[in-house]
N, CA, C and O atoms as a Tripos MOL2 file, in Angstrom:
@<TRIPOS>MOLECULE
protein
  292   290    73     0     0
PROTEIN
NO_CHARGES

@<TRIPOS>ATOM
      1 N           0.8540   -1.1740    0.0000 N.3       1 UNK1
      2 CA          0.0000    0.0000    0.0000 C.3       1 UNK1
      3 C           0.9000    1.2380    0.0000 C.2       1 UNK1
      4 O           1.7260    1.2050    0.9130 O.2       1 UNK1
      5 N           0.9620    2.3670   -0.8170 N.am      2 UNK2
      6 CA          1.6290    3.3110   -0.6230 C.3       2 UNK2
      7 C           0.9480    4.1830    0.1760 C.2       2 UNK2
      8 O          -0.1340    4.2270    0.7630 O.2       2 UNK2
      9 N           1.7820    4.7680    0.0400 N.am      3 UNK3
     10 CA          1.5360    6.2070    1.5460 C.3       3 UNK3
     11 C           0.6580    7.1760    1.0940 C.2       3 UNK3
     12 O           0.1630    7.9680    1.8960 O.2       3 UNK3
     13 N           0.3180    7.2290   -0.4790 N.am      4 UNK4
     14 CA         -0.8160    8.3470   -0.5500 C.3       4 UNK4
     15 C          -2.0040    7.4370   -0.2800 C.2       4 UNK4
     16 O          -2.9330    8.2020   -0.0210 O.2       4 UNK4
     17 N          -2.4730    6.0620   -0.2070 N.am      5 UNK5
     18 CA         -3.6140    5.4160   -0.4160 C.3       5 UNK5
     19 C          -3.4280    5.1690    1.1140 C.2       5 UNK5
     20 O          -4.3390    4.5050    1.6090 O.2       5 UNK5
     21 N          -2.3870    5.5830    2.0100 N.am      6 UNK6
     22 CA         -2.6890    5.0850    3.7730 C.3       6 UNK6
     23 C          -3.2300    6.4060    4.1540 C.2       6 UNK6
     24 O          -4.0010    6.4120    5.1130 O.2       6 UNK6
     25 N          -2.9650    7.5060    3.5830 N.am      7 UNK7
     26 CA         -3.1910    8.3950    4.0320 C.3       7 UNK7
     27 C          -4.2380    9.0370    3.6650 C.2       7 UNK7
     28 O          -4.3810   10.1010    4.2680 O.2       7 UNK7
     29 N          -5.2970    8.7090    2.6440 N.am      8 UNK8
     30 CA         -6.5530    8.6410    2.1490 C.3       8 UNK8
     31 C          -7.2870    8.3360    3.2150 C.2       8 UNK8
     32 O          -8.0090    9.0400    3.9210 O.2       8 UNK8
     33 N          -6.8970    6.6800    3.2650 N.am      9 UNK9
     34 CA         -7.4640    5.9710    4.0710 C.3       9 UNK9
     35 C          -7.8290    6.3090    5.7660 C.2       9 UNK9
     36 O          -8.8060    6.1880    6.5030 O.2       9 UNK9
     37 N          -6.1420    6.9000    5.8970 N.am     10 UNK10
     38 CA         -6.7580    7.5230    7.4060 C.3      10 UNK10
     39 C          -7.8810    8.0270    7.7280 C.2      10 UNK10
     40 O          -8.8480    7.7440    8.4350 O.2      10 UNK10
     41 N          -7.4090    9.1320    6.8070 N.am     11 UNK11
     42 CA         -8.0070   10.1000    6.4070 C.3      11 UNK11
     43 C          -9.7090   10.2340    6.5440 C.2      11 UNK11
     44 O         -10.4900   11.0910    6.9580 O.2      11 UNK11
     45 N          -9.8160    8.7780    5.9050 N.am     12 UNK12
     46 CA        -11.4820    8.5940    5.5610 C.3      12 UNK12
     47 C         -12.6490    7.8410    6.6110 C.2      12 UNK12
     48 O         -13.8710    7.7380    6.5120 O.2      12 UNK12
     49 N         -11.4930    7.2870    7.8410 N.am     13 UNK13
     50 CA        -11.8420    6.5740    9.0200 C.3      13 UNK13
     51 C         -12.4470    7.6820   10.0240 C.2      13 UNK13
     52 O         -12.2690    8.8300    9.6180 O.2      13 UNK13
     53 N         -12.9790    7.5920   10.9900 N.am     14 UNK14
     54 CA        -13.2150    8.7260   11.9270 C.3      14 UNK14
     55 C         -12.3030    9.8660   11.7880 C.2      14 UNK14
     56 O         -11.1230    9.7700   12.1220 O.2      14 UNK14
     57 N         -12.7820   10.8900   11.3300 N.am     15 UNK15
     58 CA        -11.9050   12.4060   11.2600 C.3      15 UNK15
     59 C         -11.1030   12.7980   12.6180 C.2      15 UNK15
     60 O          -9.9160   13.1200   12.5650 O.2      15 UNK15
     61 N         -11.8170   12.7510   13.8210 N.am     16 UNK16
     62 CA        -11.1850   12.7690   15.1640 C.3      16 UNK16
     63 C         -11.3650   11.5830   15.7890 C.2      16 UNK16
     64 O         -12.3810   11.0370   16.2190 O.2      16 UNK16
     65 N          -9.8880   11.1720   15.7680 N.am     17 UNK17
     66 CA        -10.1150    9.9000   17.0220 C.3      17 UNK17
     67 C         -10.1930   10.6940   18.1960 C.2      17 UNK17
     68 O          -9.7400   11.8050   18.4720 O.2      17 UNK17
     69 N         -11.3090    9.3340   19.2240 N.am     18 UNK18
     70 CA        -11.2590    9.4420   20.3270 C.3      18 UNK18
     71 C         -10.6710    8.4990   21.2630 C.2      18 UNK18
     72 O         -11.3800    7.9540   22.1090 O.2      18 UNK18
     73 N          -9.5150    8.2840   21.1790 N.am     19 UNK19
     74 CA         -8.9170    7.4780   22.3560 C.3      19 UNK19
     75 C          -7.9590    7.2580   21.9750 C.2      19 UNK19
     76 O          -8.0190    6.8780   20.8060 O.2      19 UNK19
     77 N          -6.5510    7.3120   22.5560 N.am     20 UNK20
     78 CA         -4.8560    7.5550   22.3360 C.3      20 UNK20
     79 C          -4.6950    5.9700   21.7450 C.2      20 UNK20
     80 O          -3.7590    5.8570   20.9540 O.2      20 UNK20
     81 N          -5.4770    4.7120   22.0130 N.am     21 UNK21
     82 CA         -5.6930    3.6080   20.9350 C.3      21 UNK21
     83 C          -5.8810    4.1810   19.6010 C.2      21 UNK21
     84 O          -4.8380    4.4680   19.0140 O.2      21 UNK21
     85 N          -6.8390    4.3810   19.0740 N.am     22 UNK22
     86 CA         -7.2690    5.1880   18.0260 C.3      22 UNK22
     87 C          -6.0780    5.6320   16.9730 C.2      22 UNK22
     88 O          -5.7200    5.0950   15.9250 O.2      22 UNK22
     89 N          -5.4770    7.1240   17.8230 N.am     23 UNK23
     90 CA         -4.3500    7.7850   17.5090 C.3      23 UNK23
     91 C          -3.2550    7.0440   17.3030 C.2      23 UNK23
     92 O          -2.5500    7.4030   16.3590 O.2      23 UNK23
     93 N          -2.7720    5.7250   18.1760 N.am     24 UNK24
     94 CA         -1.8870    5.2850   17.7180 C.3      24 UNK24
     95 C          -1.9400    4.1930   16.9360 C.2      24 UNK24
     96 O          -0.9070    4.1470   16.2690 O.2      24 UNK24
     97 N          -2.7250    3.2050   16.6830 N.am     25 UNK25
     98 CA         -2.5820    2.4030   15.8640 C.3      25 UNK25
     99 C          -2.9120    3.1510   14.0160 C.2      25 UNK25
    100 O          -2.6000    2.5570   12.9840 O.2      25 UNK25
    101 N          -3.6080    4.5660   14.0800 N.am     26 UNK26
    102 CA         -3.0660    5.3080   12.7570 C.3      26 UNK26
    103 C          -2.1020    5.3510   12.4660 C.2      26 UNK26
    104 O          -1.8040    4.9450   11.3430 O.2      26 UNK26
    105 N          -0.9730    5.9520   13.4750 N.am     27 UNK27
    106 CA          0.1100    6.4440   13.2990 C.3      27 UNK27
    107 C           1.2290    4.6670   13.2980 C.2      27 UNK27
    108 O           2.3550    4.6500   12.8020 O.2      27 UNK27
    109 N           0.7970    3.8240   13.7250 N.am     28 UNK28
    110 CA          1.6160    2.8450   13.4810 C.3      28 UNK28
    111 C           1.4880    2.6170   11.9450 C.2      28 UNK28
    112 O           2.5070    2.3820   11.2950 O.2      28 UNK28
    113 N           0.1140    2.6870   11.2690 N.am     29 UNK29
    114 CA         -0.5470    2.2900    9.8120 C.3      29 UNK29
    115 C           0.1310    3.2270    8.8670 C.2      29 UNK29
    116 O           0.3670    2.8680    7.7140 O.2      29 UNK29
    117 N           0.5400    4.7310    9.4220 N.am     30 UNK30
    118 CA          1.5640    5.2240    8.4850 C.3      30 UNK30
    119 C           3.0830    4.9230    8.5830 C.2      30 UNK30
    120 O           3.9680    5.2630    7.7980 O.2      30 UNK30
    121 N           3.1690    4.2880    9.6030 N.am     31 UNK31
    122 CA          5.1120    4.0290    9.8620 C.3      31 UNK31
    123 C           5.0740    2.6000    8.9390 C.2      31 UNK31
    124 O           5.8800    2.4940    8.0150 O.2      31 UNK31
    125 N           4.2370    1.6490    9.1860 N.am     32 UNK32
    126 CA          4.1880    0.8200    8.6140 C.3      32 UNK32
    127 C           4.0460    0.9930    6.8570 C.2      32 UNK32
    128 O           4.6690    0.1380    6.2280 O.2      32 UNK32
    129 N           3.5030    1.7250    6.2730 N.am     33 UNK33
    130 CA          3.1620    2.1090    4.6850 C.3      33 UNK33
    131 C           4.2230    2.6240    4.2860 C.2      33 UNK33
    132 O           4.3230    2.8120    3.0740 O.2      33 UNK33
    133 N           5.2470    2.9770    5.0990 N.am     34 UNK34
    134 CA          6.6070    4.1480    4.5400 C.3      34 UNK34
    135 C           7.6520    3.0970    4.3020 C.2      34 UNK34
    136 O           8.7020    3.3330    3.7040 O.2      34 UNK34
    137 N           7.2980    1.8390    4.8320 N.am     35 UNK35
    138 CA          8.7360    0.4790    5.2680 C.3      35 UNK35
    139 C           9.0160    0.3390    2.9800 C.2      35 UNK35
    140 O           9.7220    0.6020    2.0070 O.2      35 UNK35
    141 N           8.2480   -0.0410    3.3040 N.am     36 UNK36
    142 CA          8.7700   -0.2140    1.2200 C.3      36 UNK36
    143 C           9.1640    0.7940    0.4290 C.2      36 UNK36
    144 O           9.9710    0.4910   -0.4490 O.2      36 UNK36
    145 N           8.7850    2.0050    0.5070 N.am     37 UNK37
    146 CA          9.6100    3.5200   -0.2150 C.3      37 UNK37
    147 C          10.9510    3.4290    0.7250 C.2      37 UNK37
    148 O          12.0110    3.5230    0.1060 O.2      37 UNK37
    149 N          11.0410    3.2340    2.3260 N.am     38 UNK38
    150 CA         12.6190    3.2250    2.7030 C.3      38 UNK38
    151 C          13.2700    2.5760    2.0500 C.2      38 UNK38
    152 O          14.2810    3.1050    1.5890 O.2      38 UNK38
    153 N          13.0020    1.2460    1.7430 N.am     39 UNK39
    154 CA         13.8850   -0.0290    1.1980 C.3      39 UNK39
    155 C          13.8410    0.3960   -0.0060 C.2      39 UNK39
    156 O          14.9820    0.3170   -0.4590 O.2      39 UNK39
    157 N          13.0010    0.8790   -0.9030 N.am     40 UNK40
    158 CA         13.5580    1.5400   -2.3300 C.3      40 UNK40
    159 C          14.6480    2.2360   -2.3320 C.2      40 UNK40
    160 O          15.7530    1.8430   -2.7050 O.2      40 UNK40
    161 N          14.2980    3.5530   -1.8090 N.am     41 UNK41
    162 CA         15.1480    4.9420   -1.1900 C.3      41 UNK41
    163 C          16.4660    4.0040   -1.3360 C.2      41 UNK41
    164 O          17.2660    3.9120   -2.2670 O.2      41 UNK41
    165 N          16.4160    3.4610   -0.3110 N.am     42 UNK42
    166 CA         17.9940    2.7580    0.0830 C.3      42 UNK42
    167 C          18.6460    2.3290   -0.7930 C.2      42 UNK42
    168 O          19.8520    2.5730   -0.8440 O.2      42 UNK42
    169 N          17.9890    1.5360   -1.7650 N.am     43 UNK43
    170 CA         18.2880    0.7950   -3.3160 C.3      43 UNK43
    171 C          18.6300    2.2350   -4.2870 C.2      43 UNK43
    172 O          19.3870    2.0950   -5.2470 O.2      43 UNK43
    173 N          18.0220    3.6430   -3.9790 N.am     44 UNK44
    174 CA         18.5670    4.8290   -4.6400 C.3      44 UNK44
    175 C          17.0690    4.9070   -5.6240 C.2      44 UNK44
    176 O          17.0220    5.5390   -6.6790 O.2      44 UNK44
    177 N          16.3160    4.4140   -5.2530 N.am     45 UNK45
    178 CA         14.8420    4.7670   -5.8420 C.3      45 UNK45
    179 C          14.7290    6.5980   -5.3400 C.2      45 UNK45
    180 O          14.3320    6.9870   -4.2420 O.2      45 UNK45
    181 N          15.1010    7.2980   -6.2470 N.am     46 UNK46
    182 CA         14.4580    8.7390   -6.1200 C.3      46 UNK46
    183 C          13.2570    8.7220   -6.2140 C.2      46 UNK46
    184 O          12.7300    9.3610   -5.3040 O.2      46 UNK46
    185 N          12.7300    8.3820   -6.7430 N.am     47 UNK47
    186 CA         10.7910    8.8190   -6.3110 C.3      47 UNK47
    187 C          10.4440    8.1140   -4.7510 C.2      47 UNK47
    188 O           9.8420    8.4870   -3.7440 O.2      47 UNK47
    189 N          11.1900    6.8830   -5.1750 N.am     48 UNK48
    190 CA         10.7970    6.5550   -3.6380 C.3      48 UNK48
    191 C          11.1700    7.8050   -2.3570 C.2      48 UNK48
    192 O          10.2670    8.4550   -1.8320 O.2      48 UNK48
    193 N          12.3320    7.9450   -2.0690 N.am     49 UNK49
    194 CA         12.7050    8.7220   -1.2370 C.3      49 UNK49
    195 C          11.6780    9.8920   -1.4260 C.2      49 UNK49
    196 O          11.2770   10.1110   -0.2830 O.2      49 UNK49
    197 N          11.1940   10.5560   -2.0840 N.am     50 UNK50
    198 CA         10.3510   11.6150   -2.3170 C.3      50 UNK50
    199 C           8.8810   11.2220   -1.6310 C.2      50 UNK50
    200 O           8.3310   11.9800   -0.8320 O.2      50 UNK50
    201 N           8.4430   10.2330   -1.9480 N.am     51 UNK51
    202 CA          7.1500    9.9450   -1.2000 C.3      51 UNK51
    203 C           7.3970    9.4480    0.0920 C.2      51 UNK51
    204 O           6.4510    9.4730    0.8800 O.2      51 UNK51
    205 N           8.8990    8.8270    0.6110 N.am     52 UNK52
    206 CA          9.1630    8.7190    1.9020 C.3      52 UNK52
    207 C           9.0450    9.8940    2.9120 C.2      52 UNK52
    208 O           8.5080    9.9270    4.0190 O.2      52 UNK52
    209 N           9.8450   11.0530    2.0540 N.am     53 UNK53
    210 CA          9.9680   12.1800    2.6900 C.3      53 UNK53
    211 C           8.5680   12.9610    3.2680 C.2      53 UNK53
    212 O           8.1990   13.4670    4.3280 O.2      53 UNK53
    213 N           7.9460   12.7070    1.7040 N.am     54 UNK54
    214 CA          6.5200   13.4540    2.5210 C.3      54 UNK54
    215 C           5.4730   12.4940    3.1430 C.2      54 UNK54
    216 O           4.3980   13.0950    3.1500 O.2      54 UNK54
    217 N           5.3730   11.5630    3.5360 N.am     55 UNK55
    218 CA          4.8980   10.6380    4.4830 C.3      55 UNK55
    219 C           5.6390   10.6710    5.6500 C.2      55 UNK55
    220 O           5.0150   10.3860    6.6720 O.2      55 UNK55
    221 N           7.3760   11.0770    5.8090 N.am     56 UNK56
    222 CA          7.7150   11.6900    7.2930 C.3      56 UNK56
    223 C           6.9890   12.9660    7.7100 C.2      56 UNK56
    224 O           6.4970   13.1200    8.8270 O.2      56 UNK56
    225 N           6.9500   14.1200    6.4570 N.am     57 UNK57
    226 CA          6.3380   15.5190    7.0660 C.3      57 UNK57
    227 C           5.2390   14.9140    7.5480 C.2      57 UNK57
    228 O           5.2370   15.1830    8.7490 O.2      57 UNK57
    229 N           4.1190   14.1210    7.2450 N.am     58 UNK58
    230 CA          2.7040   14.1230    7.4700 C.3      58 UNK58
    231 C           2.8240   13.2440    8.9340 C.2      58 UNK58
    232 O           2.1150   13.2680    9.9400 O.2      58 UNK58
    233 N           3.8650   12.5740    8.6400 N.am     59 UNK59
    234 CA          4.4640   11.5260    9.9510 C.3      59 UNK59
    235 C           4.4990   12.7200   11.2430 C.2      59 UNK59
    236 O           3.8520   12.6630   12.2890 O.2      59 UNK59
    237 N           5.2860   13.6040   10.8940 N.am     60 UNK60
    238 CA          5.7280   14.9040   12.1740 C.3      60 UNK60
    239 C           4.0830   15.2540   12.6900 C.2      60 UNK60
    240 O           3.6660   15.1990   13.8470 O.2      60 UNK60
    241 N           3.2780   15.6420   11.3950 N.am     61 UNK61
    242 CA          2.4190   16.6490   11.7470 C.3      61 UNK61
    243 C           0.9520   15.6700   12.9000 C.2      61 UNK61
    244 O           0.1250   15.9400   13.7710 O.2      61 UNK61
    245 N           1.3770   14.6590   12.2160 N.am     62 UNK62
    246 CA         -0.0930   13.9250   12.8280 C.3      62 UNK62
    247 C           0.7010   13.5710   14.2080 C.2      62 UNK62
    248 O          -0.1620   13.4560   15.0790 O.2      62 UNK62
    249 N           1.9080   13.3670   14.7210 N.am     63 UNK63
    250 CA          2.3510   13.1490   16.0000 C.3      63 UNK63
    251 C           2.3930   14.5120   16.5430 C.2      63 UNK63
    252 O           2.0900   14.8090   17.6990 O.2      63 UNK63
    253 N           2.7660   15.2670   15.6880 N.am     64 UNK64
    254 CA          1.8340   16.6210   17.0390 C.3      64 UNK64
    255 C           0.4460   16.3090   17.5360 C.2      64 UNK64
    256 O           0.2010   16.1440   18.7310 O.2      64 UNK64
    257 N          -0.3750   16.2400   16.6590 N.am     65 UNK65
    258 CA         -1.7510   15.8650   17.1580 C.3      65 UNK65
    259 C          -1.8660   14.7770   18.1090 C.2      65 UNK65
    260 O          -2.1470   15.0490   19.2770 O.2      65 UNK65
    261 N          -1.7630   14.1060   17.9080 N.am     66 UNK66
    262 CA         -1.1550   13.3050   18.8320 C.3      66 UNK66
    263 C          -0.8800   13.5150   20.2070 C.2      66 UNK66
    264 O          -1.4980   13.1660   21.2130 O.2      66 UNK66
    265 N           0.5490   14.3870   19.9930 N.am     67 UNK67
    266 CA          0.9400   14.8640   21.5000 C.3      67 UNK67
    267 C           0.0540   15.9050   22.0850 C.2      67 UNK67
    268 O          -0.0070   15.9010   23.3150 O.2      67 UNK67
    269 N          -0.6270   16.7730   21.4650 N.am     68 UNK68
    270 CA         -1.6630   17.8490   22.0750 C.3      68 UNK68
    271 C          -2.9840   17.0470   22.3160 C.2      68 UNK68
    272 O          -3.7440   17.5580   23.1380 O.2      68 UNK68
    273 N          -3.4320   15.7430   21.6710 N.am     69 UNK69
    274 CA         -4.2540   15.5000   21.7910 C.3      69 UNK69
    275 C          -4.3620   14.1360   23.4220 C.2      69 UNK69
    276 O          -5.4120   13.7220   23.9140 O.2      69 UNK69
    277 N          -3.4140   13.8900   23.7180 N.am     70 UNK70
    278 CA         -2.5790   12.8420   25.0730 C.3      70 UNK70
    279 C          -3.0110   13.6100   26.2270 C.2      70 UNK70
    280 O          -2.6770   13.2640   27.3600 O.2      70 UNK70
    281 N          -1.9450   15.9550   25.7510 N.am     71 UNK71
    282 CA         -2.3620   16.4190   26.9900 C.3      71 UNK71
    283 C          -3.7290   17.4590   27.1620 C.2      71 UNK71
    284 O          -3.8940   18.5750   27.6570 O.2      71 UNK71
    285 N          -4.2980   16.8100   26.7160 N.am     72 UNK72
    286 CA         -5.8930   17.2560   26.6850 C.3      72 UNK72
    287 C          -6.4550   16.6370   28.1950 C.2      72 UNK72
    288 O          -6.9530   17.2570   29.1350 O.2      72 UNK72
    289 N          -6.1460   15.0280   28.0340 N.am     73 UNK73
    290 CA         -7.0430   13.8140   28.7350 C.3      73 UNK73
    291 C          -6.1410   14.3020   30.1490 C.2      73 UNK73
    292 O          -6.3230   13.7320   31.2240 O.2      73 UNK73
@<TRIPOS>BOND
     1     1     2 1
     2     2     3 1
     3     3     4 2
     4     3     5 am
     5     5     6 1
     6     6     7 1
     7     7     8 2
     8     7     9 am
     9     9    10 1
    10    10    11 1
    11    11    12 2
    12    11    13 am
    13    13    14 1
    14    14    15 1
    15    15    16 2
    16    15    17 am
    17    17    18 1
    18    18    19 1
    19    19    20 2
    20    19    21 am
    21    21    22 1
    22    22    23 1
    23    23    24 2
    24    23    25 am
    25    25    26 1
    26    26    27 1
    27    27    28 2
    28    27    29 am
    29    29    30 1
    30    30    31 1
    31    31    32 2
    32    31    33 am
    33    33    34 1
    34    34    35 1
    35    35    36 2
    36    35    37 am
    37    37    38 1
    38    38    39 1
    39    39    40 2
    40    39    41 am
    41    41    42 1
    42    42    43 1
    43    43    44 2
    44    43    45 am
    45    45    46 1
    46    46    47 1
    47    47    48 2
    48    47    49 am
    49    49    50 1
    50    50    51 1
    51    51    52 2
    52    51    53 am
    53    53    54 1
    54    54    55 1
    55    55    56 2
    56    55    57 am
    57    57    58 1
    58    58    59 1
    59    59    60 2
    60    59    61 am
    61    61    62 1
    62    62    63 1
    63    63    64 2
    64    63    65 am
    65    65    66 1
    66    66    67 1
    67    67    68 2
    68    67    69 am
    69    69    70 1
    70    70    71 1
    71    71    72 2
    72    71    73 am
    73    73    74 1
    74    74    75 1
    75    75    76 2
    76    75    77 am
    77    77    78 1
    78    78    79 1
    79    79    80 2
    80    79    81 am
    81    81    82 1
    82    82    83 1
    83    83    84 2
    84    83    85 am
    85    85    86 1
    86    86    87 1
    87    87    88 2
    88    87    89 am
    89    89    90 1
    90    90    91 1
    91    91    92 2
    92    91    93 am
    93    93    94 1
    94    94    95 1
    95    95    96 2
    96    95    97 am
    97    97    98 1
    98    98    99 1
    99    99   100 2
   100    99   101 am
   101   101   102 1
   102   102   103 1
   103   103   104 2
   104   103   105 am
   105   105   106 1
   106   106   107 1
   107   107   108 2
   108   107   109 am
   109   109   110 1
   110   110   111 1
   111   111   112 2
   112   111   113 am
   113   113   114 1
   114   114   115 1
   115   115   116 2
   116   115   117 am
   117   117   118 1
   118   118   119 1
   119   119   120 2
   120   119   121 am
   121   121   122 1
   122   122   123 1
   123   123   124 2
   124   123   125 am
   125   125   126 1
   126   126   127 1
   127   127   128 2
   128   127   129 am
   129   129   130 1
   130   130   131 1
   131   131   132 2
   132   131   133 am
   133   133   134 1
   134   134   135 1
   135   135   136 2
   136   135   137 am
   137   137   138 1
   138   138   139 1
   139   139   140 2
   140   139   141 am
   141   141   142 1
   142   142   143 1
   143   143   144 2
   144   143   145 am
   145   145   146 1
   146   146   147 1
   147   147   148 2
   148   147   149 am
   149   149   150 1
   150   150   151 1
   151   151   152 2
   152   151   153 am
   153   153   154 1
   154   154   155 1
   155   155   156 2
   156   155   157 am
   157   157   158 1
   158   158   159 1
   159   159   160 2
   160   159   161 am
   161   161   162 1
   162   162   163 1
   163   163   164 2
   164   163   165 am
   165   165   166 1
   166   166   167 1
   167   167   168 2
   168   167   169 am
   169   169   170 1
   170   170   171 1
   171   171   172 2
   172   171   173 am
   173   173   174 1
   174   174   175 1
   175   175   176 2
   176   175   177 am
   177   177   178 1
   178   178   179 1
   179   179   180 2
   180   179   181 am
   181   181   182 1
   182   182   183 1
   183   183   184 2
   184   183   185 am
   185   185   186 1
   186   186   187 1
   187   187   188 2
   188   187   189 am
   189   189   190 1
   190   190   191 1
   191   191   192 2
   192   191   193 am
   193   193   194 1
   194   194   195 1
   195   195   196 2
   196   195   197 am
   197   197   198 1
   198   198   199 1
   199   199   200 2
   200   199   201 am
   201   201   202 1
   202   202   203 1
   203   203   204 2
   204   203   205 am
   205   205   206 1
   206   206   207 1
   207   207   208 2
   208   207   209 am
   209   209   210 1
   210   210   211 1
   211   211   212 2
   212   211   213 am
   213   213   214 1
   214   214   215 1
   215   215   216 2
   216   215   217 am
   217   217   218 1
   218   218   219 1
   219   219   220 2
   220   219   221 am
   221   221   222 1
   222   222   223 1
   223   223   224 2
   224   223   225 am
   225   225   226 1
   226   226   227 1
   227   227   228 2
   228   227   229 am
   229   229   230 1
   230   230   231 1
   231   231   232 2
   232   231   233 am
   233   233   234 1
   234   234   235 1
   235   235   236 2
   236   235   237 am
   237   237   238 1
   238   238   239 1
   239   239   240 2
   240   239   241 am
   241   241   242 1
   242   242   243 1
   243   243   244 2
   244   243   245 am
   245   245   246 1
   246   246   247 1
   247   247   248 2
   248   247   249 am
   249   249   250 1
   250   250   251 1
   251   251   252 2
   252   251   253 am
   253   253   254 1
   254   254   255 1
   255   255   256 2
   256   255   257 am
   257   257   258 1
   258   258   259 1
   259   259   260 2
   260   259   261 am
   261   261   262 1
   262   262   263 1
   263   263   264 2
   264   263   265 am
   265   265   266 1
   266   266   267 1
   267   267   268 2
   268   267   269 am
   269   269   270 1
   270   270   271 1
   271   271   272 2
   272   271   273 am
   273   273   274 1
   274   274   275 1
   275   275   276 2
   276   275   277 am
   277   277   278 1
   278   278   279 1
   279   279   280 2
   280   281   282 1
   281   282   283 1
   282   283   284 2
   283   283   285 am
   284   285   286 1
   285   286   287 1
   286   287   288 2
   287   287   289 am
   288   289   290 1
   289   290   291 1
   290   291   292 2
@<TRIPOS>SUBSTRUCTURE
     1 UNK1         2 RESIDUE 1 A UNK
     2 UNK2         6 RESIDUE 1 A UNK
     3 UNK3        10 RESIDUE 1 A UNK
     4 UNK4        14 RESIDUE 1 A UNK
     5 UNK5        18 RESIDUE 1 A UNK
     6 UNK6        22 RESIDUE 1 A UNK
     7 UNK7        26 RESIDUE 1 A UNK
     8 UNK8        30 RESIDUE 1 A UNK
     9 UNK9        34 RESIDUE 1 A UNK
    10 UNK10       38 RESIDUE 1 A UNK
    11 UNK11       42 RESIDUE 1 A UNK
    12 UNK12       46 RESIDUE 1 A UNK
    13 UNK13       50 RESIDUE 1 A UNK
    14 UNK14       54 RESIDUE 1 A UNK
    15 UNK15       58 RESIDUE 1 A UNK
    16 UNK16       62 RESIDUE 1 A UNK
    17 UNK17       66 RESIDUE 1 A UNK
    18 UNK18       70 RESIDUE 1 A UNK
    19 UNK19       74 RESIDUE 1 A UNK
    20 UNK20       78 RESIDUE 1 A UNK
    21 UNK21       82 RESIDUE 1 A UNK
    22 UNK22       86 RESIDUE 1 A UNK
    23 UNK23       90 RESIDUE 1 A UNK
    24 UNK24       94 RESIDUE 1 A UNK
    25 UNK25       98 RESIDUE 1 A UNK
    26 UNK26      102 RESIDUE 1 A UNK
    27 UNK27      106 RESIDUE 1 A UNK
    28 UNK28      110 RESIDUE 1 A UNK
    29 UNK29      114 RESIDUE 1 A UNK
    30 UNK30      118 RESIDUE 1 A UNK
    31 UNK31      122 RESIDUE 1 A UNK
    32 UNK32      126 RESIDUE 1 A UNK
    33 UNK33      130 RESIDUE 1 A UNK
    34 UNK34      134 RESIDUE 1 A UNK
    35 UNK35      138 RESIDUE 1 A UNK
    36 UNK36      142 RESIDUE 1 A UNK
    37 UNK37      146 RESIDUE 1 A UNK
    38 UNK38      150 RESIDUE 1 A UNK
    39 UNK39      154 RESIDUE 1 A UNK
    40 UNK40      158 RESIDUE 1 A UNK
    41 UNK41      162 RESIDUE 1 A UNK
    42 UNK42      166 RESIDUE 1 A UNK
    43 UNK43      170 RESIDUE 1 A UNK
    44 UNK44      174 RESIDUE 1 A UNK
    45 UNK45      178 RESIDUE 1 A UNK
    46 UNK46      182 RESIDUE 1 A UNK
    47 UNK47      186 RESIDUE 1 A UNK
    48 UNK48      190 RESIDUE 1 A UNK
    49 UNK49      194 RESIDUE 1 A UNK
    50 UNK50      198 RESIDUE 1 A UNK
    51 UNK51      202 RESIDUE 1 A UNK
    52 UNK52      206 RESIDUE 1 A UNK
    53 UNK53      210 RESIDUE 1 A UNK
    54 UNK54      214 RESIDUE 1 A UNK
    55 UNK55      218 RESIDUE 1 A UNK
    56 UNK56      222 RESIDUE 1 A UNK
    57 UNK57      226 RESIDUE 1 A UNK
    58 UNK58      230 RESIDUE 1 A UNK
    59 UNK59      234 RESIDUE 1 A UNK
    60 UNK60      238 RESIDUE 1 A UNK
    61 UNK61      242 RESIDUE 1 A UNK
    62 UNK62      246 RESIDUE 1 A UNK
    63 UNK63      250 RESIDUE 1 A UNK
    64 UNK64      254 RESIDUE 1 A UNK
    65 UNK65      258 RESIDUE 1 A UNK
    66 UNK66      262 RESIDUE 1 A UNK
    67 UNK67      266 RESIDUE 1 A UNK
    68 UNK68      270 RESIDUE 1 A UNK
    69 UNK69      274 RESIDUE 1 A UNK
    70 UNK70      278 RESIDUE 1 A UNK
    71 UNK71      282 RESIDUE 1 A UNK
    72 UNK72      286 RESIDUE 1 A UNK
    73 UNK73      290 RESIDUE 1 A UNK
C-alpha cells in the first residue's frame, strides 16, 4: 500500500479519534506504509525517497496531534 492510499485511508476513518488507541494504531498504519519507499530509497529509488519524505512531514504533523491531543485527557 503506498503512503498516498494510507493516508486517504486515514483520512477517511473517523476524522477525530477518540482514544490515544485510536491515535496510535493510525500512526503505526503510516510508519508501517513508509517500510517499502525506505527499502527503495535505500536501493537509490528517487521517487521513492520523495514519497518517503513526505509521508515523514505528514508523519511529524499527525504526531503533534497526537501529543496535544494525550495532553488534553
Amino acid at each position: 500500500m503506498s503512503i498516498e492510499e494510507t493516508l486517504d485511508q486515514v483520512e477517511e476513518t473517523i476524522a477525530d479519534p477518540t482514544s490515544v488507541e485510536e491515535y496510535y494504531s493510525r500512526l503505526r498504519l503510516l510508519v508501517e506504509s513508509m517500510e517499502l519507499d525506505a527499502l527503495k530509497s535505500n536501493k537509490g529509488n528517487k521517487a521513492a525517497g520523495i514519497r518517503l519524505r513526505k509521508g515523514l512531514r505528514h508523519l511529524k504533523s499527525y504526531s503533534g496531534d497526537f501529543v496535544k491531543f494525550t495532553l488534553q485527557k
